[in-house]
N, C-alpha and C positions, 0 to 999 in steps of 0.2 A: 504494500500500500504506500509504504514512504517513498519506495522508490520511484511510482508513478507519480506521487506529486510532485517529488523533485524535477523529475522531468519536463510535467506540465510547467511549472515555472519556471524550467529555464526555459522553454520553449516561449513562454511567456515575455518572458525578461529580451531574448534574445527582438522579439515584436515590437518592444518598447523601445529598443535603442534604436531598430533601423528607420522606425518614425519618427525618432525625437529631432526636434531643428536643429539642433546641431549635427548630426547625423545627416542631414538632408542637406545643410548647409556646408559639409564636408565633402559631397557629392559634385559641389559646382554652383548650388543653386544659391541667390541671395533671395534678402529682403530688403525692399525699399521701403525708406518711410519719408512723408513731407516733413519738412519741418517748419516751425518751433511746435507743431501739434503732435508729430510720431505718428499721424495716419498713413497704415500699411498701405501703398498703391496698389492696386488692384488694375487698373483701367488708366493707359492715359491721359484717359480725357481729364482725369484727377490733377493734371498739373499742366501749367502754362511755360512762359517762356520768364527765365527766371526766378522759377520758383528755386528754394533752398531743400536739396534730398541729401538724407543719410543712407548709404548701402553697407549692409550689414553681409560682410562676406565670413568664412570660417574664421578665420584668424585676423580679426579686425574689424574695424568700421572705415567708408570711406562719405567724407562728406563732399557734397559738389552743387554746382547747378544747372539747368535746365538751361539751356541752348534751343532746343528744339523738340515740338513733339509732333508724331507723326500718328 
């Protein structure tokens, strides 16, 4: 019996780490956010030209701005 559960939880655990954001974000992927609010961009249309964005990559944050949206 213990050793099914054990299993089920690593199996479990193993699930939890390959979707955690950091995990994800260790893949390639970032996140952007506007700033001074920190809303997640989802959609272009969310930002103009000049607006101020943080990207949040694995190993750091990069802050910049909008140039151009398409």
């Amino acid at each position: 019996y213990f050793e099914s559960r054990r299993n089920a939880i690593s199996l479990m655990n193993g699930k939890l780490k390959a979707l955690s954001p950091l995990s994800v974000l260790n893949r390639g992927y970032s996140i952007t956010r506007k700033l001074p609010e920190l809303i997640v961009i989802k959609n272009s249309k969310a930002l103009k030209r000049d607006d101020r964005i943080e990207i949040r990559v694995y190993q750091g944050k990069i802050e910049s701005r909008v140039e151009q949206v398409e």
